[in-house]
SEZA-161588 format. One line per field, with one value per residue (C-alpha): residue number from 0; residue in one letter; chain; x, y negated, z. Coordinates in Angstrom, 1 decimal, always signed. Example, Ala and Ser with C-alpha at 12.3 -4.5 7.8 and 13.67 -1.06 7.14 Angstrom:
REM residues 2
num: [0 / 1]
residu: [A / S]
chaine: [A / A]
px: [+12.3 / +13.7]
py: [+4.5 / +1.1]
pz: [+7.8 / +7.1]
REM end
This chain:
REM residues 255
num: [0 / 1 / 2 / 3 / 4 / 5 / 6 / 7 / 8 / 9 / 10 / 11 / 12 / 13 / 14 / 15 / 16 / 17 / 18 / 19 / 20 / 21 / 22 / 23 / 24 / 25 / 26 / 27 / 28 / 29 / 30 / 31 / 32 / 33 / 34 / 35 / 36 / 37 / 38 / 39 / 40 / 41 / 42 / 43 / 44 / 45 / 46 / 47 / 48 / 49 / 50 / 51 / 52 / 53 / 54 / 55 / 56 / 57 / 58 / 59 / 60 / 61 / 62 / 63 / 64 / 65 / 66 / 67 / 68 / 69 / 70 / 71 / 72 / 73 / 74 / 75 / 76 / 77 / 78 / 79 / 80 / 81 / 82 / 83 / 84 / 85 / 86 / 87 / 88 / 89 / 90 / 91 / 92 / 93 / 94 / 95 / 96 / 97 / 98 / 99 / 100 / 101 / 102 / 103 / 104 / 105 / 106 / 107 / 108 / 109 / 110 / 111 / 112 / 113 / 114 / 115 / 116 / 117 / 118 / 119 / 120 / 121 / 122 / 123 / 124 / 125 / 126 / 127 / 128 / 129 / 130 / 131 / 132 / 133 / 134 / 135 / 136 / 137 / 138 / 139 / 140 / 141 / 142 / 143 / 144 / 145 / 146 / 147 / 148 / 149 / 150 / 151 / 152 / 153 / 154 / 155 / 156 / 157 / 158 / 159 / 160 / 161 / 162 / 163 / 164 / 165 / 166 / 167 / 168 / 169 / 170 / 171 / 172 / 173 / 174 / 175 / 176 / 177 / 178 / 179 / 180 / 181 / 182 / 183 / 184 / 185 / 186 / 187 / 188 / 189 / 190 / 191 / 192 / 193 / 194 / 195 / 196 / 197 / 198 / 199 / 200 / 201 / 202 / 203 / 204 / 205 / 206 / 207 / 208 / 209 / 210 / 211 / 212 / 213 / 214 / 215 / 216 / 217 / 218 / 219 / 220 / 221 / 222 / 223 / 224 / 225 / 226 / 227 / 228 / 229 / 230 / 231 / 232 / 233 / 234 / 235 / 236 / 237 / 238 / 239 / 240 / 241 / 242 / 243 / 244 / 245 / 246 / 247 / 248 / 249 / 250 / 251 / 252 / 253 / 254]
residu: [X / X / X / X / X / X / X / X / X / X / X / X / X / X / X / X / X / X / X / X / X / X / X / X / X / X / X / X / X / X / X / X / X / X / X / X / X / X / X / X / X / X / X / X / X / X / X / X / X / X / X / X / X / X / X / X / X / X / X / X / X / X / X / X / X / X / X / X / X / X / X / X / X / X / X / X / X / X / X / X / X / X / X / X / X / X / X / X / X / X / X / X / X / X / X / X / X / X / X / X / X / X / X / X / X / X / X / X / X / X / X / X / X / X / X / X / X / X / X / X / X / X / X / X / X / X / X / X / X / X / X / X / X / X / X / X / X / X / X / X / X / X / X / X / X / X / X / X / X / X / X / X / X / X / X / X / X / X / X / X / X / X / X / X / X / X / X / X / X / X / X / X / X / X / X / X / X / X / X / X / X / X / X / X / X / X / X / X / X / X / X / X / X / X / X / X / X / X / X / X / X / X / X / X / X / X / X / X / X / X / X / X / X / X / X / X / X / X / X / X / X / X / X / X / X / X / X / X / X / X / X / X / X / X / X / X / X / X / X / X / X / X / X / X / X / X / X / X / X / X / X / X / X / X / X]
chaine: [A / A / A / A / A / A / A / A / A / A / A / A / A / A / A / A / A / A / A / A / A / A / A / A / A / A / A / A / A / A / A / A / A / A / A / A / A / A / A / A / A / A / A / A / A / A / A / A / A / A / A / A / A / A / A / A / A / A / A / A / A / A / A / A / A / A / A / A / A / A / A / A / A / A / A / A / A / A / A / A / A / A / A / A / A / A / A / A / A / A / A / A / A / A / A / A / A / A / A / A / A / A / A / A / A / A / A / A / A / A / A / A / A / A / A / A / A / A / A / A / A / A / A / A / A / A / A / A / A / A / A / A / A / A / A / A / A / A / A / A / A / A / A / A / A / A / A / A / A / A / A / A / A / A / A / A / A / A / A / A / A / A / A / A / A / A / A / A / A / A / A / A / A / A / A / A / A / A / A / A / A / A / A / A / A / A / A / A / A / A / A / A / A / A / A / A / A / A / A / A / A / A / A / A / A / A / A / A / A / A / A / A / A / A / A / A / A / A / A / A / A / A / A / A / A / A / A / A / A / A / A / A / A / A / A / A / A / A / A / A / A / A / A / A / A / A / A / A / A / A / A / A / A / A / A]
px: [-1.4 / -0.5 / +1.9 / -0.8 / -2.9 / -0.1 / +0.7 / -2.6 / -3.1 / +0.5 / +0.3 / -1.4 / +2.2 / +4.2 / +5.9 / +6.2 / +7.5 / +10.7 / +13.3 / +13.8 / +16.6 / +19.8 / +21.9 / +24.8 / +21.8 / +20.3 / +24.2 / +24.7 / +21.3 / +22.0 / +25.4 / +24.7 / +22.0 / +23.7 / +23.0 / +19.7 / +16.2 / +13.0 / +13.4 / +10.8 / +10.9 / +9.6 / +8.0 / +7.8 / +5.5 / +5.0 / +7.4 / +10.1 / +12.5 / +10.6 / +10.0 / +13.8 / +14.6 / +12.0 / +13.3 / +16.4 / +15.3 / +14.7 / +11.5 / +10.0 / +7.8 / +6.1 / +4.4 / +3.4 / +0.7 / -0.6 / -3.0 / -3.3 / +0.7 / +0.4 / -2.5 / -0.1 / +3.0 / +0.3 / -0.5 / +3.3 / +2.9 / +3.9 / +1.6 / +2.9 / +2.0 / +0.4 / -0.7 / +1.2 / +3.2 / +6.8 / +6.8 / +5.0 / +5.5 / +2.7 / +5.7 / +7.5 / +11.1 / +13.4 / +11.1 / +12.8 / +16.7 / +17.1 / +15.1 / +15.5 / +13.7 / +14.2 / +13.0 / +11.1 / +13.6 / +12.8 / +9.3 / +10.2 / +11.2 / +13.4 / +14.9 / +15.8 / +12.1 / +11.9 / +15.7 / +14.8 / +11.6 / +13.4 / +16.4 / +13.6 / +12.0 / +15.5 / +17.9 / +20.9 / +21.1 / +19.0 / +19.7 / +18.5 / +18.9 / +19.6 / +19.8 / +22.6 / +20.6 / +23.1 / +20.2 / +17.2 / +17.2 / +15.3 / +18.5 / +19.3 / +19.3 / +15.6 / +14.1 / +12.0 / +10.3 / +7.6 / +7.0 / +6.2 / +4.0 / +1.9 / +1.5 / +0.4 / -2.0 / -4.0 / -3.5 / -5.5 / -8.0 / -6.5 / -4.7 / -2.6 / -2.7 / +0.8 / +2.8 / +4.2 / +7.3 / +10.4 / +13.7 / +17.0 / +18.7 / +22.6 / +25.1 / +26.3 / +22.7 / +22.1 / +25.7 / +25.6 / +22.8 / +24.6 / +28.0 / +26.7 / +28.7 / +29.1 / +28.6 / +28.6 / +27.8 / +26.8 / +25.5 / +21.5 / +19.2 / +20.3 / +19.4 / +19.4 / +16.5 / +15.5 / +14.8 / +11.3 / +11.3 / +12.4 / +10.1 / +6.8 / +8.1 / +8.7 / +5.5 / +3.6 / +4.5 / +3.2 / -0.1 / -0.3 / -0.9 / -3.5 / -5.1 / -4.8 / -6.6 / -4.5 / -4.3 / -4.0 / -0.9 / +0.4 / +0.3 / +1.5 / +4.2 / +4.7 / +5.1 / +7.7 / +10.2 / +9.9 / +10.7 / +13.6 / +16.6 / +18.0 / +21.0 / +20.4 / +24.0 / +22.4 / +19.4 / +21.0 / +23.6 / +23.7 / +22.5 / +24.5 / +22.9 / +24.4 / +23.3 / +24.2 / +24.0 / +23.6 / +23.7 / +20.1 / +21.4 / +23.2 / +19.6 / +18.2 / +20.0 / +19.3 / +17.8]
py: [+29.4 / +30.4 / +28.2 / +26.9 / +25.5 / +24.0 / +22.5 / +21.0 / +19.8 / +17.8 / +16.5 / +13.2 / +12.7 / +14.5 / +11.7 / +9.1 / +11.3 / +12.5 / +9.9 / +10.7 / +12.8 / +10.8 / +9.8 / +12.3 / +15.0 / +13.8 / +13.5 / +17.1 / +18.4 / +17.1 / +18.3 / +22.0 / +21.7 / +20.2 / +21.5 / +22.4 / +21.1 / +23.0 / +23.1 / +24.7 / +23.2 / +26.0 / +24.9 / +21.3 / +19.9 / +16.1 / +16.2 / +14.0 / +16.4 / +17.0 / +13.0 / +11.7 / +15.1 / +14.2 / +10.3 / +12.0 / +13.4 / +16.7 / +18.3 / +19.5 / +22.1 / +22.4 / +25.0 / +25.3 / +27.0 / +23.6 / +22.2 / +18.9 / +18.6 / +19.1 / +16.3 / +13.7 / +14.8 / +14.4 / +10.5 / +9.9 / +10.9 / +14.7 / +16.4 / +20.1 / +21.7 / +25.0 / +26.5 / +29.9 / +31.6 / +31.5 / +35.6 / +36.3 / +33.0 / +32.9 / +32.3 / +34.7 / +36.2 / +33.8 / +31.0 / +28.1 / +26.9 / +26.6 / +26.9 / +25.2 / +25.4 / +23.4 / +23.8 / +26.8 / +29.6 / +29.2 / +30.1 / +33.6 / +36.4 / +38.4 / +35.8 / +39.0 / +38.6 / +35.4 / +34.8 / +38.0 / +36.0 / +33.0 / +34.5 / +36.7 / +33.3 / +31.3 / +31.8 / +29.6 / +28.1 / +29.1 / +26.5 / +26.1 / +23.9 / +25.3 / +23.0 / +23.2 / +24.7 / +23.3 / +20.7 / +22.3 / +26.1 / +27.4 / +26.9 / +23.2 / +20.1 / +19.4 / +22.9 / +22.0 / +18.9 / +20.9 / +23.2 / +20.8 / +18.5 / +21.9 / +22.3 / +19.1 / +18.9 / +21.6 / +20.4 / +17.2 / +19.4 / +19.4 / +23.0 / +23.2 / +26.4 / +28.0 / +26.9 / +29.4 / +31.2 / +29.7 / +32.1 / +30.4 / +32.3 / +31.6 / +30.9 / +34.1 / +36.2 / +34.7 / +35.3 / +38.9 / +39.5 / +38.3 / +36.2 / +32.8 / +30.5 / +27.4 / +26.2 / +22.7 / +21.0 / +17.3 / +14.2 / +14.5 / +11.3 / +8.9 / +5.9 / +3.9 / +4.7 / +3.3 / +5.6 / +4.6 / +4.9 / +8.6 / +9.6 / +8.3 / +9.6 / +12.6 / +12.5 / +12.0 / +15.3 / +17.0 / +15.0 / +16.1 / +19.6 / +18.8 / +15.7 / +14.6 / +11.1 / +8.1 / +7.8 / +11.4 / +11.1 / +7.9 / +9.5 / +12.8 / +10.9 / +8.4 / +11.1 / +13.5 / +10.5 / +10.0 / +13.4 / +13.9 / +11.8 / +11.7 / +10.2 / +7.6 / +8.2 / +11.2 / +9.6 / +7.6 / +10.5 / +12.3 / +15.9 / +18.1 / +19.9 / +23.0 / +23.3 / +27.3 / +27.8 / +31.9 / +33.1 / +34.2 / +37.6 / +38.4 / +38.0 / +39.7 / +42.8 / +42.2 / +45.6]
pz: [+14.2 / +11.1 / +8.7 / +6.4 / +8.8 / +11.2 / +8.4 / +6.8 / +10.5 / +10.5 / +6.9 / +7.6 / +10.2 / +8.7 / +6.4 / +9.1 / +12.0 / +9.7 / +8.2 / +4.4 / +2.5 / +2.9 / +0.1 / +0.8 / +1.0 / -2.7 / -4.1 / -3.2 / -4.4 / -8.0 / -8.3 / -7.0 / -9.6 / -12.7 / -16.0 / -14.7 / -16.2 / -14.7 / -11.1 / -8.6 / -5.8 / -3.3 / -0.2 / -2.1 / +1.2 / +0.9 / -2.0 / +0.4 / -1.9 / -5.1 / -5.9 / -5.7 / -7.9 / -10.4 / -10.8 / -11.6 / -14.4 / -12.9 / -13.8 / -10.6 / -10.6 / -6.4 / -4.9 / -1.2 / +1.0 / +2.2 / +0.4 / +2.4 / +2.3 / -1.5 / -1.3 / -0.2 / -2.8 / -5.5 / -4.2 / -4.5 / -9.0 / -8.7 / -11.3 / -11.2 / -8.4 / -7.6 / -4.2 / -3.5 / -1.2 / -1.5 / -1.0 / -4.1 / -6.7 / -9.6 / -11.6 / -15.0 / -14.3 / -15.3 / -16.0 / -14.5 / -14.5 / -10.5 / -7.6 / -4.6 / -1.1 / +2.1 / +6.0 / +4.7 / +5.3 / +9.2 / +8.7 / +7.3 / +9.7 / +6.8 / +4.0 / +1.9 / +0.4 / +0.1 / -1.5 / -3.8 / -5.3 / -5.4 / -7.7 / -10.1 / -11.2 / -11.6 / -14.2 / -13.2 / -9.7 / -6.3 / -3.9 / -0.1 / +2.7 / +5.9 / +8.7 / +11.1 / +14.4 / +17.2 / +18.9 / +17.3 / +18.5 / +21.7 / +23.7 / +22.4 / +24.5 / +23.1 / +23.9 / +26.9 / +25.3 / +22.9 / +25.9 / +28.3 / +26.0 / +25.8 / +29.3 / +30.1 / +27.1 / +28.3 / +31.7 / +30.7 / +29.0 / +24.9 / +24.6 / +21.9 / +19.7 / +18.9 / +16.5 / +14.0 / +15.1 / +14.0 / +13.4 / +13.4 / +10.7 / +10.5 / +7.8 / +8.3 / +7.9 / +5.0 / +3.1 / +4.5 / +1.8 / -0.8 / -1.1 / -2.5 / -5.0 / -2.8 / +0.5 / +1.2 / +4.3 / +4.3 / +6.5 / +6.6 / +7.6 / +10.2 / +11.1 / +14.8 / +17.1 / +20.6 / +22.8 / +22.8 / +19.6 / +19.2 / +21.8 / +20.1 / +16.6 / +18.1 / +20.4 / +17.2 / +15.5 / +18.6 / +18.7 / +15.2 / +15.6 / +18.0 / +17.2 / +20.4 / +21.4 / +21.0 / +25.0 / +26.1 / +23.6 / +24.9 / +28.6 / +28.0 / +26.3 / +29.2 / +31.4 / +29.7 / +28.9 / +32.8 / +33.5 / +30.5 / +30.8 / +27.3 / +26.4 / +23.4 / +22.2 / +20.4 / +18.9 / +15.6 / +15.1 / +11.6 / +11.9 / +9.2 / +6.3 / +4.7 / +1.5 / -0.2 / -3.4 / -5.4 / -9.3 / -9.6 / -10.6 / -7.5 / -5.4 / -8.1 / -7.0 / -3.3 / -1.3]
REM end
């Protein structure tokens, strides 16, 4: 499944299943970007980033391959938005102050491209998020769950196509292309979940991609928080964000 249609099939979810940029996340954002104007926000989505930078004044330009994510940043007042992929931006050299992406980069197997583009349309700041991958990569405490909600789908006759491939790029890959200006790691979104709670938020991203019926869902999820013991300790923890931040011109001059 490519990332444009996993994506147009998760949209109408997609909000509801993920808790909102945290404070600490937003505070961070605006100071890696001060003096900055014209931001793109690359990968804008829903806009759960592009619509707290543009009621701080920022003016947030969005572009994303999703046209049914776009749909729903639209309903929440963004007004300048464009469909394009990240890889080649519609965009002039050097024709906004900064641009930002986040939970993109893991959708891209090389981020030379992508961080190249990114530094041709900006002149001052390129900014990304890049989550810390500790409890979300294939060989984190949650790496079963997605696998097993897939077998039993199609066990109960609702096969879910594949996902696009994620890569878990490190701190480390992505300095080795080029040494970036700042590196700040800060508290993302938290906020107290039940257990039950967690598993049909989470549950509901999977249904998501499959529009599964409401019951199928309810069972398959019934069924995998019988077979996973999780310890709720871990649900209401902050999950870190490192935010890294490059002058344009040194990705400019990336290979």
């Amino acid at each position: 499944m490519s990332s444009e249609v996993e994506f147009d099939h998760i949209a109408p979810t997609y909000d509801e299943t993920r808790r909102p940029p945290s404070s600490e996340e937003l505070d961070a954002i605006s100071e890696l970007l001060s003096g900055c104007r014209t931001v793109l926000d690359a990968g804008v989505g829903t806009g759960r980033f592009a619509v707290p930078l543009a009621a701080a004044r920022f003016d947030v330009l969005g572009v994303d391959v999703s046209l049914e994510m776009m749909r729903r940043a639209r309903a929440k007042g963004l007004v300048r938005l464009a469909r394009a992929n990240v890889l080649r931006l519609p965009i002039p050299d050097r024709a906004v102050d900064a641009a930002f992406m986040a939970h993109v980069l893991q959708l891209i197997p090389d981020p030379r491209p992508v961080l190249r583009e990114l530094g041709r349309v900006a002149r001052r700041r390129v900014l990304i998020l890049l989550p810390e991958w500790t409890e979300r990569s294939p060989t984190g405490p949650w790496a079963g769950l997605r696998e097993r909600y897939r077998e039993l789908a199609g066990e109960m006759g609702y096969p879910l196509g594949e996902r696009a491939r994620r890569y878990w790029h490190s701190l480390d890959e992505v300095a080795a292309i080029a040494t970036p200006k700042v590196v700040r790691l800060v508290a993302g979104p938290a906020a107290p979940l039940t257990l039950e709670e967690w598993f049909a938020r989470w549950g509901s991203r999977m249904a998501g991609q499959g529009r599964l019926p409401p019951q199928v869902h309810q069972e398959i999820v019934r069924r995998i928080q019988a077979e996973y013991p999780i310890d709720p300790a871990r649900l209401g923890r902050s999950r870190k964000e490192r935010f890294i931040a490059w002058d344009p011109a040194d990705l400019r001059a990336v290979a």
